[in-house]
VEXZA-762460 format. One record per residue (C-alpha): residue in one letter; x, y, z. Coordinates in Angstrom, 1 decimal. Layout:
+--------+--------+--------+--------+
| residu |     xx |     yy |     zz |
+--------+--------+--------+--------+
|      A |      X |      Y |      Z |
...
+--------+--------+--------+--------+
# end
This chain:
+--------+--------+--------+--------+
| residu |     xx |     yy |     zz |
+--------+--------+--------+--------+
|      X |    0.0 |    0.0 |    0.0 |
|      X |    1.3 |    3.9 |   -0.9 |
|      X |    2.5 |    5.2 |    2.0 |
|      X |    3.7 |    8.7 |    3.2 |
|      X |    7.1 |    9.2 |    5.2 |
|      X |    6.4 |   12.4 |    6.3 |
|      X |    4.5 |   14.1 |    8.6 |
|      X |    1.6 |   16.9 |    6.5 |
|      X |    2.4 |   20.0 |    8.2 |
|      X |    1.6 |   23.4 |    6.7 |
|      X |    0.2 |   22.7 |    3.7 |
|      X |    3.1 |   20.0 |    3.0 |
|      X |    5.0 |   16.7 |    3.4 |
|      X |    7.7 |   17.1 |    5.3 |
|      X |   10.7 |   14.6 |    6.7 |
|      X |    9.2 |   13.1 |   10.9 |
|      X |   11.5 |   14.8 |   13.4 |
|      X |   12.3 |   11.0 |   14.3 |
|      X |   13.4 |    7.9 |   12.6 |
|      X |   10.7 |    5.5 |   14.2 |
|      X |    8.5 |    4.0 |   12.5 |
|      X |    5.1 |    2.3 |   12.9 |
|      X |    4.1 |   -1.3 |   10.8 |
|      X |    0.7 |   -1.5 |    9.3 |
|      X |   -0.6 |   -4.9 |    9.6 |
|      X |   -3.4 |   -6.1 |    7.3 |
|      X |   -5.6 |   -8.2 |   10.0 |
|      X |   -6.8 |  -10.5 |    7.4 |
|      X |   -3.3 |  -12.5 |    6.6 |
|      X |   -1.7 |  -10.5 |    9.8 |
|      X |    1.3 |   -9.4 |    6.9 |
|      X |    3.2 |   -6.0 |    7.4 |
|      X |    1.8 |   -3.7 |    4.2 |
|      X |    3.1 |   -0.6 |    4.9 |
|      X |    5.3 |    1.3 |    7.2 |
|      X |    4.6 |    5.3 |    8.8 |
|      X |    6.6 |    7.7 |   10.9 |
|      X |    5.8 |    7.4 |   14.6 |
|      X |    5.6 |   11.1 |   15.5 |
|      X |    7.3 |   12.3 |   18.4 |
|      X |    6.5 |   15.6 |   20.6 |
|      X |    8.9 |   17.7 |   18.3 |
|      X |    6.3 |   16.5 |   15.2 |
|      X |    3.4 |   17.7 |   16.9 |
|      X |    5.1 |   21.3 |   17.9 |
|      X |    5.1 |   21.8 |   14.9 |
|      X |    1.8 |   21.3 |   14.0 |
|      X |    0.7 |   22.9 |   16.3 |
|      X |    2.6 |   26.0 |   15.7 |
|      X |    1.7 |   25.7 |   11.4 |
|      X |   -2.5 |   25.9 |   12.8 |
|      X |   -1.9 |   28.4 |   15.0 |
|      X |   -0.3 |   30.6 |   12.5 |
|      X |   -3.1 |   30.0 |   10.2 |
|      X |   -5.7 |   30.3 |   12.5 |
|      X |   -6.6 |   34.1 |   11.8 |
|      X |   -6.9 |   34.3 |    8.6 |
|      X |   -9.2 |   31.2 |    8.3 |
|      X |  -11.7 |   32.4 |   10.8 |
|      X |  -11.9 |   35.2 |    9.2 |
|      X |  -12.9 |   33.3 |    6.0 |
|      X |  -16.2 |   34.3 |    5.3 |
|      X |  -18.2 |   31.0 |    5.5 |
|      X |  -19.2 |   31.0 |    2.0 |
|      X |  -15.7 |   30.4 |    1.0 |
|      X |  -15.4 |   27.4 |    4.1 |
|      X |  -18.4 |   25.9 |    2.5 |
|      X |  -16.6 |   26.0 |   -1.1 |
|      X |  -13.6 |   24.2 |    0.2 |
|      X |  -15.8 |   21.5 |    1.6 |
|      X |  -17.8 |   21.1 |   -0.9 |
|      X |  -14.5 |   20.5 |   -2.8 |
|      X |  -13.4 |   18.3 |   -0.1 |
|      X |  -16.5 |   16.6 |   -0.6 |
|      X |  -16.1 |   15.7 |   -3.9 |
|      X |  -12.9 |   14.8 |   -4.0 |
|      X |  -13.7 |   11.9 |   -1.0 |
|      X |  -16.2 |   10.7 |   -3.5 |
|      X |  -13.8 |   10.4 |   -6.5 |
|      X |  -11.2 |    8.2 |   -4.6 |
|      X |  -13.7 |    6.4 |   -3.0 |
|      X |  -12.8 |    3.4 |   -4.4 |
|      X |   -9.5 |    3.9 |   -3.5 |
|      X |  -10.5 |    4.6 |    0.2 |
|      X |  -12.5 |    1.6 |    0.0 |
|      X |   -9.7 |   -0.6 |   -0.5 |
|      X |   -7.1 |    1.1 |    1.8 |
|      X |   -9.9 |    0.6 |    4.6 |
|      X |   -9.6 |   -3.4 |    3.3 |
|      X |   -6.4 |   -3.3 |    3.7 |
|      X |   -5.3 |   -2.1 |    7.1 |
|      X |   -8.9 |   -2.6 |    8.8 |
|      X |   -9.9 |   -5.8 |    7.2 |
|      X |  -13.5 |   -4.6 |    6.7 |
|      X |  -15.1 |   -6.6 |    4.2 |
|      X |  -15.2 |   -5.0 |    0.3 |
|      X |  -19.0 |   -4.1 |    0.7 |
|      X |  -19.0 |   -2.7 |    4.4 |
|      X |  -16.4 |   -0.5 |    3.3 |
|      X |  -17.3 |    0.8 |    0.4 |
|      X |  -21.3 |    1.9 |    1.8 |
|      X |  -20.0 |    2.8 |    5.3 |
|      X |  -16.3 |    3.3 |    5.2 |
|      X |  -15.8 |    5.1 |    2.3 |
|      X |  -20.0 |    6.3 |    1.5 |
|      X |  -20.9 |    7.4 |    4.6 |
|      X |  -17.6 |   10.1 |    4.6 |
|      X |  -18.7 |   11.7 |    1.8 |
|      X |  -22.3 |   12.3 |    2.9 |
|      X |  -20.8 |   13.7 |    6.3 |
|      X |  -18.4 |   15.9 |    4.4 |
|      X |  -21.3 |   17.1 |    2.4 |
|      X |  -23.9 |   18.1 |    5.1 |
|      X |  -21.0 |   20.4 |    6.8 |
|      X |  -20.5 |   21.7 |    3.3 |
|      X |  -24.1 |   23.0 |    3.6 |
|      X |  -24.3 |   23.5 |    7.3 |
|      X |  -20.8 |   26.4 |    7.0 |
|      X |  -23.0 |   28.5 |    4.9 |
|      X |  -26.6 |   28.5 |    6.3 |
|      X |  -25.4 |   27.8 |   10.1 |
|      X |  -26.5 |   31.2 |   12.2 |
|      X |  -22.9 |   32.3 |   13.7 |
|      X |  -24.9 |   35.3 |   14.9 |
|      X |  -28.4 |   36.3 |   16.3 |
|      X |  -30.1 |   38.9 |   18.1 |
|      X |  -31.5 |   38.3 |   22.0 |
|      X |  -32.8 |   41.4 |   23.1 |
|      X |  -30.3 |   44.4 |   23.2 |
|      X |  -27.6 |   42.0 |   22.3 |
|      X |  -25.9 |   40.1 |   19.4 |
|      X |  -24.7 |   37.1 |   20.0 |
|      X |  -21.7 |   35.5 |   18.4 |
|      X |  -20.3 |   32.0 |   17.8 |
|      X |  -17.1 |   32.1 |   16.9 |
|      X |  -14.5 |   29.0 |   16.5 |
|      X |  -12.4 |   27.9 |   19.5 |
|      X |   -9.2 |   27.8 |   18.0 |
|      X |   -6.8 |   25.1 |   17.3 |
|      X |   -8.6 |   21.7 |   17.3 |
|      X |   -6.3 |   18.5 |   18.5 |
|      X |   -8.1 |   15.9 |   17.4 |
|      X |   -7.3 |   11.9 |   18.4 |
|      X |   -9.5 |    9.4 |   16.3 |
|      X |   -9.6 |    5.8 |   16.6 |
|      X |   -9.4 |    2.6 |   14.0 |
|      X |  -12.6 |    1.2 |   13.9 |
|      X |  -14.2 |    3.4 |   11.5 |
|      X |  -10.6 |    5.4 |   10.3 |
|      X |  -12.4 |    8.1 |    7.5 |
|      X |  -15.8 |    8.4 |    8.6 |
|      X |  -14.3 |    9.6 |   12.8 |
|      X |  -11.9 |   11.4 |   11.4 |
|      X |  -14.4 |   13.8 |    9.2 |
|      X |  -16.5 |   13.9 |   12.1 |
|      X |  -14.2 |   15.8 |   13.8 |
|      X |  -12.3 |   17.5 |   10.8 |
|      X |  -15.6 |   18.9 |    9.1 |
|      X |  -17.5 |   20.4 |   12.0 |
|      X |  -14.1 |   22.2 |   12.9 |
|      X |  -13.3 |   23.4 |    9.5 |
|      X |  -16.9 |   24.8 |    9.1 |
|      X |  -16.7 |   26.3 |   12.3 |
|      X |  -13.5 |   28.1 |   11.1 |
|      X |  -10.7 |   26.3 |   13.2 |
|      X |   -7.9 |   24.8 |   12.3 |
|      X |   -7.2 |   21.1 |   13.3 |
|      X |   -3.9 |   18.6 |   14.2 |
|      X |   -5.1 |   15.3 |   13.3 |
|      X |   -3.4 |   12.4 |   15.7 |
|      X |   -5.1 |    8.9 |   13.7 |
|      X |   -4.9 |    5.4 |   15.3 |
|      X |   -1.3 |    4.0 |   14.6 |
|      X |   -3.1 |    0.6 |   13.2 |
|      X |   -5.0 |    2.8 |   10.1 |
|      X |   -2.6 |    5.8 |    9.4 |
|      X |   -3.3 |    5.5 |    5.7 |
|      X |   -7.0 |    5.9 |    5.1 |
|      X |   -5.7 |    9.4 |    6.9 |
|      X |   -3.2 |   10.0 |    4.8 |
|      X |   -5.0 |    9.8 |    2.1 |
|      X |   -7.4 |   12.4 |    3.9 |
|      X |   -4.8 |   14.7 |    4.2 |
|      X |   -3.6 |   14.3 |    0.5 |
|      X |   -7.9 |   14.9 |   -0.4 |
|      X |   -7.5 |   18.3 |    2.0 |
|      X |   -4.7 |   19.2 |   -0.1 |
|      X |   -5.9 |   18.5 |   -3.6 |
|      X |   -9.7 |   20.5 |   -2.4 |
|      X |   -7.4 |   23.6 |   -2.1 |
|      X |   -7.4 |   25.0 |    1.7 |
|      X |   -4.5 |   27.0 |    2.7 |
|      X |   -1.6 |   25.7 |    4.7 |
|      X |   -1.3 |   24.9 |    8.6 |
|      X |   -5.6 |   24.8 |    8.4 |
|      X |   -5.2 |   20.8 |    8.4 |
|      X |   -2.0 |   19.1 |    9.2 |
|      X |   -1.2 |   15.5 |   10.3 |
|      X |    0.9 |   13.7 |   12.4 |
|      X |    1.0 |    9.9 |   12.7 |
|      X |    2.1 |    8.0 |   16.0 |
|      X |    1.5 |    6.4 |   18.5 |
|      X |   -0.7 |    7.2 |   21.8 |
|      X |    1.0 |    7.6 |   24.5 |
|      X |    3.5 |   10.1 |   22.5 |
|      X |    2.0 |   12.1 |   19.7 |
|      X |   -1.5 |   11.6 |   21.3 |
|      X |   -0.5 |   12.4 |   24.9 |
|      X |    1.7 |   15.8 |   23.8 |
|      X |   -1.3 |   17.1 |   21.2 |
|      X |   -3.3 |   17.1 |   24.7 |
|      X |   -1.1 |   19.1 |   26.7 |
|      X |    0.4 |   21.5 |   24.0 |
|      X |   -0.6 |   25.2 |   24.9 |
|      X |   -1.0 |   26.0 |   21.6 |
|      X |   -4.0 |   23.5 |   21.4 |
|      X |   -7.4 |   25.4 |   22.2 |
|      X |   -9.8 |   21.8 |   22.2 |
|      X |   -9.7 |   18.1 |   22.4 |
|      X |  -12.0 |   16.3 |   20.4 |
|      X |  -11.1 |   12.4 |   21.2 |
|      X |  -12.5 |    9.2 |   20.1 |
|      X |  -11.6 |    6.1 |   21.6 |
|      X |  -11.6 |    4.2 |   25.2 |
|      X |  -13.5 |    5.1 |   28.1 |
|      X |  -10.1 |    4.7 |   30.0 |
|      X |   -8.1 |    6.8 |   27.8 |
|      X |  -10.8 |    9.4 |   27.3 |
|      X |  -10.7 |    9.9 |   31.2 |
|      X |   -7.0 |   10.6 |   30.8 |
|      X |   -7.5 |   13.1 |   27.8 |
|      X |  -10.3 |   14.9 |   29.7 |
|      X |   -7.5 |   14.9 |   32.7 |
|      X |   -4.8 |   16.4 |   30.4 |
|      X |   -7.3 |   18.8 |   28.5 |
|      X |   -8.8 |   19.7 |   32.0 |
|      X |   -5.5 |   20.9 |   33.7 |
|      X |   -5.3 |   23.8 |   31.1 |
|      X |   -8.7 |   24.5 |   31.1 |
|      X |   -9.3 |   23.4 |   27.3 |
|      X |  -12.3 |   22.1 |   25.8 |
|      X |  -12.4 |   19.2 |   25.4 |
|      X |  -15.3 |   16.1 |   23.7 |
|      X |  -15.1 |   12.6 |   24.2 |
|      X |  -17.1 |   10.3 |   22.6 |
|      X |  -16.0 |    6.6 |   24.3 |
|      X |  -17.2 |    3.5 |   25.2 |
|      X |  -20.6 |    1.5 |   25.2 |
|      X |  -22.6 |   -1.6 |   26.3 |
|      X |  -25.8 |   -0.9 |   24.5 |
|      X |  -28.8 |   -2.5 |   24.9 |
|      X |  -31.9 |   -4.2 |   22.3 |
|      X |  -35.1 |   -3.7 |   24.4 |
|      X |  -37.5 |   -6.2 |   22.5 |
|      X |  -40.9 |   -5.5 |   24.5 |
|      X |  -43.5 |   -8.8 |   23.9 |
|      X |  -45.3 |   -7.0 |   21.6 |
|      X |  -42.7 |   -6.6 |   19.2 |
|      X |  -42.2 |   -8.3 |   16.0 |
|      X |  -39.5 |  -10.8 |   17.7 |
|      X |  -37.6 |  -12.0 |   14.5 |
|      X |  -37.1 |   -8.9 |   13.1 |
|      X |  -36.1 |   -7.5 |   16.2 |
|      X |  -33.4 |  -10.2 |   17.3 |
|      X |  -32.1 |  -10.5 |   13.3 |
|      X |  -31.7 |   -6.7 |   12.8 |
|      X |  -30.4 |   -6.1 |   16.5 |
|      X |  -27.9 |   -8.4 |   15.4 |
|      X |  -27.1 |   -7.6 |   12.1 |
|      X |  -26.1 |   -3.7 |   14.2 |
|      X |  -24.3 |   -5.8 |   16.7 |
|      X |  -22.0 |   -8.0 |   14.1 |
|      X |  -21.5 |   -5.1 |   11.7 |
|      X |  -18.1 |   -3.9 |   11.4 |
|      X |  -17.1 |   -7.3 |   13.1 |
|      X |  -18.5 |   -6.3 |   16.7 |
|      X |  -16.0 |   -3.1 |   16.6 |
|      X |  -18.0 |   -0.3 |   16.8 |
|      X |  -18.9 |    1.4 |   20.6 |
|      X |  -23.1 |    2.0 |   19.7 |
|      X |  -23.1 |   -2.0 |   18.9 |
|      X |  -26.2 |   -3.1 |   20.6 |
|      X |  -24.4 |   -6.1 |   22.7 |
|      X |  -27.1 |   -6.6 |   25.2 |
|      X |  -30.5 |   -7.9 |   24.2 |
|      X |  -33.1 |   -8.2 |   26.4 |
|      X |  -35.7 |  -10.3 |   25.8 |
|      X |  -39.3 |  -11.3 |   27.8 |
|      X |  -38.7 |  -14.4 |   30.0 |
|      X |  -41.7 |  -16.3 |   27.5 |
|      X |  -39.9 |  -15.6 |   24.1 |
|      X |  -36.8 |  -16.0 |   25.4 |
|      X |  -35.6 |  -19.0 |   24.1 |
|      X |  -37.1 |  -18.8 |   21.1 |
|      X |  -35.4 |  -15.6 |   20.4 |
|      X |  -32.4 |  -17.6 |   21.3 |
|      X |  -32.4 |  -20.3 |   18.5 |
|      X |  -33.5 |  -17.5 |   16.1 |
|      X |  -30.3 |  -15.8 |   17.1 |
|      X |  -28.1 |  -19.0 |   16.5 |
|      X |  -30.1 |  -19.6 |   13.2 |
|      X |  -29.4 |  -15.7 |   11.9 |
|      X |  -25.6 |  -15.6 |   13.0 |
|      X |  -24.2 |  -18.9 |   10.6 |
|      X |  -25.3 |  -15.9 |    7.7 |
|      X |  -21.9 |  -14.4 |    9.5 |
|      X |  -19.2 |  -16.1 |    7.5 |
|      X |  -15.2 |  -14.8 |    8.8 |
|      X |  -13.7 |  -13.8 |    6.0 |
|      X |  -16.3 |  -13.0 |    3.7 |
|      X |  -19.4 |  -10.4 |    5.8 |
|      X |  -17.2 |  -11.1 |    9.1 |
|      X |  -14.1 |   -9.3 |    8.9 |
|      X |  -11.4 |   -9.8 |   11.5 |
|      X |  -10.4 |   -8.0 |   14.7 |
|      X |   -7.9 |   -5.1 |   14.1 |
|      X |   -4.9 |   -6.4 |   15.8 |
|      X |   -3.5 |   -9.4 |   17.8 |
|      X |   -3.9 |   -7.7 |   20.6 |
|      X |   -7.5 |   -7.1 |   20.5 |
|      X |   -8.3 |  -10.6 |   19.3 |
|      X |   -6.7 |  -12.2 |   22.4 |
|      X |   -9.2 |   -9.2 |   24.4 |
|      X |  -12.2 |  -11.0 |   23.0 |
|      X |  -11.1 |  -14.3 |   23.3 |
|      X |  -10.3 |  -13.5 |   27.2 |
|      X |  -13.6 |  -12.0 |   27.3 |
|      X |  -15.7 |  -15.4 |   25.9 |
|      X |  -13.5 |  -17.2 |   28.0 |
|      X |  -14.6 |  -15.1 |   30.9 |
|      X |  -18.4 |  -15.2 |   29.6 |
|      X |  -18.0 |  -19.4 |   30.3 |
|      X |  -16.1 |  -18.9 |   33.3 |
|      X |  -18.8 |  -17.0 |   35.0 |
|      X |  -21.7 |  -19.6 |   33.8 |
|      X |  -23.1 |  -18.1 |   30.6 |
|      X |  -24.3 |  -20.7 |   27.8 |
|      X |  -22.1 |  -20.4 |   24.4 |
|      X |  -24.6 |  -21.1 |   22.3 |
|      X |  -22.6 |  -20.4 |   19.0 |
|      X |  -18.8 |  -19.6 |   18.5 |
|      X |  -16.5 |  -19.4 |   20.8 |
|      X |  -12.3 |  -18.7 |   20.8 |
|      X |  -11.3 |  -21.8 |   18.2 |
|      X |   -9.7 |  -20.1 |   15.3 |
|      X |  -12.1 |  -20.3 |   12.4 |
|      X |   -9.6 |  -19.7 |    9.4 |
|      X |   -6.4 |  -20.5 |    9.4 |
|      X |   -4.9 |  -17.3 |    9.2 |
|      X |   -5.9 |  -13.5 |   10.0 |
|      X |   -7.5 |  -12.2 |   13.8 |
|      X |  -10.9 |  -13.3 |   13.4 |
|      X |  -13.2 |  -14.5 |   16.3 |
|      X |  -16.3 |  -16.5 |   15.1 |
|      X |  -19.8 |  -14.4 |   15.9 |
|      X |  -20.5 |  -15.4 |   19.3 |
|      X |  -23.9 |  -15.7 |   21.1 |
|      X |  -24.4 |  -16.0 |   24.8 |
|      X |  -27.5 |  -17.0 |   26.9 |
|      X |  -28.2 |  -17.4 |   30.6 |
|      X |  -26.3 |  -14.2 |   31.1 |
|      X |  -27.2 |  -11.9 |   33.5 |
|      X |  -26.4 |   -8.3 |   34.3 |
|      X |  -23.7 |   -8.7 |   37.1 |
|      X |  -21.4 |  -11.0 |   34.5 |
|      X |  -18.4 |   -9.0 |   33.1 |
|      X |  -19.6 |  -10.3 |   29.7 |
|      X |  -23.1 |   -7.7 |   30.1 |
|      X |  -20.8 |   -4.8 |   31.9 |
|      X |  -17.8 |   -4.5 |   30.2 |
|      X |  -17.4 |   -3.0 |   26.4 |
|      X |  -15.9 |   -6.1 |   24.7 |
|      X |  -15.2 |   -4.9 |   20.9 |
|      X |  -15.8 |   -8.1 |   19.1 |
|      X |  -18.5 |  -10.3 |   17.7 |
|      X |  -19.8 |  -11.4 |   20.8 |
|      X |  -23.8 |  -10.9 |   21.5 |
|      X |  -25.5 |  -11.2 |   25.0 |
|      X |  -29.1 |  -12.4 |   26.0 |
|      X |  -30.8 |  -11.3 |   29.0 |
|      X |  -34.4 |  -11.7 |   30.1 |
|      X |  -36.4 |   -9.9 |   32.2 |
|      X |  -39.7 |  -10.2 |   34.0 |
|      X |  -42.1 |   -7.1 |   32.9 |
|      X |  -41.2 |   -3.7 |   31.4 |
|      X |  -40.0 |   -2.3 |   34.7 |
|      X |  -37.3 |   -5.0 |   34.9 |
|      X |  -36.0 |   -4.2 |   30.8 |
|      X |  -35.9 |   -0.9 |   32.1 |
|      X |  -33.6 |   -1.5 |   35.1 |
|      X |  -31.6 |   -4.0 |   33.2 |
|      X |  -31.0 |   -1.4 |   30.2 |
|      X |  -30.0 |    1.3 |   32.5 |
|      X |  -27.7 |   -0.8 |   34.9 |
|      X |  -24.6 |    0.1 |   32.7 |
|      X |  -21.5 |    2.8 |   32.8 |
|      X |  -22.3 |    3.4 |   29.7 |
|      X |  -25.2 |    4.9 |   28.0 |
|      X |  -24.4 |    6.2 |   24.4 |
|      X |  -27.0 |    3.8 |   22.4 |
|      X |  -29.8 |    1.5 |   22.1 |
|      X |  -32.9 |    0.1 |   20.7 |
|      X |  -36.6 |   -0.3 |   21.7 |
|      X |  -38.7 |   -2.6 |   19.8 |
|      X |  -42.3 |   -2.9 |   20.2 |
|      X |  -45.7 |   -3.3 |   18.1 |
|      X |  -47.0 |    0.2 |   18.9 |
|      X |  -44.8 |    2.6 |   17.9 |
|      X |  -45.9 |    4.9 |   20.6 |
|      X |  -45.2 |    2.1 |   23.7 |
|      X |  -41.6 |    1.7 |   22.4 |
|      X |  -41.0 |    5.5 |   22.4 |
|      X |  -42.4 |    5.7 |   25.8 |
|      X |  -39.7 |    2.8 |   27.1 |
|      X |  -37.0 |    5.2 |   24.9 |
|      X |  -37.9 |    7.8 |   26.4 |
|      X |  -37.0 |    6.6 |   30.1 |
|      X |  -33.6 |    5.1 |   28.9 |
|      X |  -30.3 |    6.5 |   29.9 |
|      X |  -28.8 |    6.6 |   26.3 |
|      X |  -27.6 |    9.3 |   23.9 |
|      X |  -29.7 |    7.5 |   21.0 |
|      X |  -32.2 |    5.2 |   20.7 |
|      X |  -33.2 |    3.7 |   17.8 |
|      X |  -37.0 |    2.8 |   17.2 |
|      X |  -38.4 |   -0.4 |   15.7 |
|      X |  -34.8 |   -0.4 |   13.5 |
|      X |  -35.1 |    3.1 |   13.0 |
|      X |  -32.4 |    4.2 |    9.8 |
|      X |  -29.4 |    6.1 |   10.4 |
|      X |  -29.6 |   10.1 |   10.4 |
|      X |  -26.9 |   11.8 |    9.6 |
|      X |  -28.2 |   14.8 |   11.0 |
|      X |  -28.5 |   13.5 |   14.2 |
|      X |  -26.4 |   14.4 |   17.2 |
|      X |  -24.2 |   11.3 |   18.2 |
|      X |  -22.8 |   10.7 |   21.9 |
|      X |  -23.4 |    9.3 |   25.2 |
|      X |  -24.5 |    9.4 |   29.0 |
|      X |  -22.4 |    8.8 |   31.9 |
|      X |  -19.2 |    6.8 |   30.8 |
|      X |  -19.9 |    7.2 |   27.1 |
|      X |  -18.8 |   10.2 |   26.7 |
|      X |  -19.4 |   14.1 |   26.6 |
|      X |  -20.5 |   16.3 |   23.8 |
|      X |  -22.2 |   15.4 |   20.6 |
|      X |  -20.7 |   14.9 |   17.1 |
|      X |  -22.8 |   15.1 |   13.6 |
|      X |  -25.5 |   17.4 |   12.8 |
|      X |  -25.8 |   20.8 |   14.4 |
|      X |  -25.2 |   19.4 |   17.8 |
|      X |  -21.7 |   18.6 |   16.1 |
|      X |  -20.9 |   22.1 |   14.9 |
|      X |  -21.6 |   24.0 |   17.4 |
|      X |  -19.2 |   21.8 |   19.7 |
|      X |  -16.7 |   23.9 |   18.2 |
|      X |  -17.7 |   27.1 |   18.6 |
|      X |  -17.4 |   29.8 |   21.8 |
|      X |  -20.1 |   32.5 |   22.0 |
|      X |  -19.4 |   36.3 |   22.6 |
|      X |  -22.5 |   38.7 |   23.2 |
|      X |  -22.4 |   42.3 |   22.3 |
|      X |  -24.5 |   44.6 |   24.2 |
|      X |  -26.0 |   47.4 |   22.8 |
+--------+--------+--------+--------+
# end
């Protein structure tokens, strides 16, 4: 796979301070495709230093001329989509379709609605006696995570742009080049210098010295519940802003009235997608103690349609395979039933887990608490609808979920009482539009939409 050596930093590729570099494994035959600089403290300086410079003169862009960019921006994502597609293949392993629609698609679309949003949004209004302002933050440090490499990363990068900061991008060190090949699409859609610039690396380093640069106004991080604790931490000891969107253990409410196949085949179509790696997977379903078994064997009916290696990809790393297998080790340990899968190997090369389904698990076993990453699916029952609701909100977490019921208006009534950022209704579709993030552990701040936007801005009023 092409890969940069360089760091983009004001407007160009330029040599890493460092000569570390970083492997790119593809997780499908676990063979090194590509290498990238790991970026040290001295990278991100700079950075730093090429957005601050050409921070002025972008927010004073009037946001007609943001929108243009975007737009270009836009369009450029969609002609190398392809191209995206296959880079996400490679160092992700998502499977050709999943990341063409989602991986490469659903970018695009993102890109397009902040295109639109820079030049309707109201950056001012008048309350009164006053005008209010919004006006960007500053210089945006922003952290993203593999799992979903493009689409994270232009929810972060397209808000700020449109907002009129300028942004240091930090991706995940196991898919650096789906980024790079943002960077080079920033470049070719003609915005000026220092407003986007990348630095590859890993965590601990790059990541760790974006949060605690002075020259970095905002922290917008992706990632682990336990690392966005210590970014919040970091971002909070220089008073910055900061927005963490982290970790979930979301729950698929299926109330008796609901149309039970649908519910537990689409609930876990959401949960398999992406192989399990995605934090607003809906891991938990609860089901009425008289249909639950029978939403158990349609469960372990639905999931042989989940083939590794063809609509199952596999698990990003080594490490993260050996997490999931610890955690359906632990899931047996602690008395669930494995009804399908388990931790043999099912091809002989490549970090894949075969789509697991537990039963008999209740809501004290680590398997229903703790965010697992990986194909695994567990099945609770409860009593009556008070129970589903206790169940549902006995989590951390609370960034998604899903209500299913035969009256649309009972299953918005249960949503309504859930702890959750989103909730989807009878398989309600996607919204792009929609602000994305979580309760409690999950997260603060919202990304997409609006809600997304304005994350990014700081308000002034002028009194008159």
């Amino acid at each position: 796979m092409k890969a940069h050596e360089g760091m983009y930093i004001d407007g160009a590729w330029r040599p890493a301070a460092g000569t570390d570099t970083i492997a790119v494994v593809n997780p499908a035959d676990e063979q090194v495709i590509a290498h990238v600089p790991a970026g040290t403290a001295e990278d991100v300086d700079a950075a730093v230093r090429a957005a601050r410079a050409a921070f002025p003169a972008w927010a004073a862009t009037p946001p007609a001329e943001r929108a243009a960019r975007l737009t270009a921006l836009r369009d450029v994502l969609a002609a190398r989509q392809e191209e995206i597609a296959a880079t996400v293949t490679a160092e992700l392993g998502a499977p050709e379709q999943l990341a063409q629609q989602v991986h490469a698609g659903l970018p695009v679309l993102i890109t397009g609605t902040y295109a639109e949003m820079a030049a309707s949004h109201p950056f001012e209004e008048k309350v009164g006696n006053s005008t209010v302002l919004l006006e960007p933050i500053g210089v945006v440090g922003a952290i993203t995570p593999w799992n979903y490499p493009l689409h994270q990363v232009v929810a972060k990068v397209a808000p700020a742009l449109a907002a009129g900061c300028t942004v240091v991008l930090k991706p995940a060190e196991d898919t650096p080049l789906t980024a790079q090949l943002f960077a080079e699409a920033v470049e070719e859609a003609g915005f000026p210098a220092g407003v986007f610039n990348l630095v590859t690396g890993l965590g601990p380093v790059a990541g760790q010295a974006l949060a605690e640069h002075e020259g970095v106004d905002m922290i917008s991080f992706t990632g682990s519940t336990a690392v966005g604790k210590r970014m919040g931490a970091l971002a909070g000891g220089a008073v910055k802003r900061v927005a963490l969107e982290l970790g979930g253990k979301s729950p698929n409410v299926i109330l008796p009235s609901a149309d039970l196949a649908k519910a537990v085949q689409v609930g876990l179509a959401n949960a398999l997608s992406n192989s399990g790696q995605r934090c607003s997977a809906l891991t938990r379903v609860l089901v009425h103690e008289d249909q639950y078994e029978e939403a158990v064997s349609i469960a372990a009916e639905a999931v042989a349609k989940f083939t590794p290696g063809d609509r199952l990809g596999p698990m990003v790393n080594a490490k993260q395979l050996q997490r999931v297998r610890g955690y359906i080790e632990k899931g047996v340990e602690e008395g669930a039933r494995l009804v399908t899968g388990g931790t043999e190997p099912p091809l002989d090369k490549g970090y894949y887990v075969s789509p697991t389904v537990f039963a008999d698990v209740t809501p004290e076993m680590t398997i229903a608490r703790e965010e697992i990453f990986g194909p695994v699916v567990s099945f609770l029952k409860y009593a009556d609808e008070e129970d589903a609701l206790r169940i549902a909100n006995d989590s951390p977490y609370g960034l998604a979920g899903a209500v299913w019921a035969g009256d649309e208006a009972e299953a918005v009534a249960f949503a309504r009482r859930m702890q959750t950022g989103q909730v989807d209704i009878n398989g309600g579709r996607f919204n792009p539009l929609a602000p994305f993030g979580g309760y409690k552990e999950s997260g603060v701040g919202r990304e997409l939409g609006a809600h997304g936007l304005t994350e990014y801005l700081q308000t002034k009023s002028l009194q008159f």
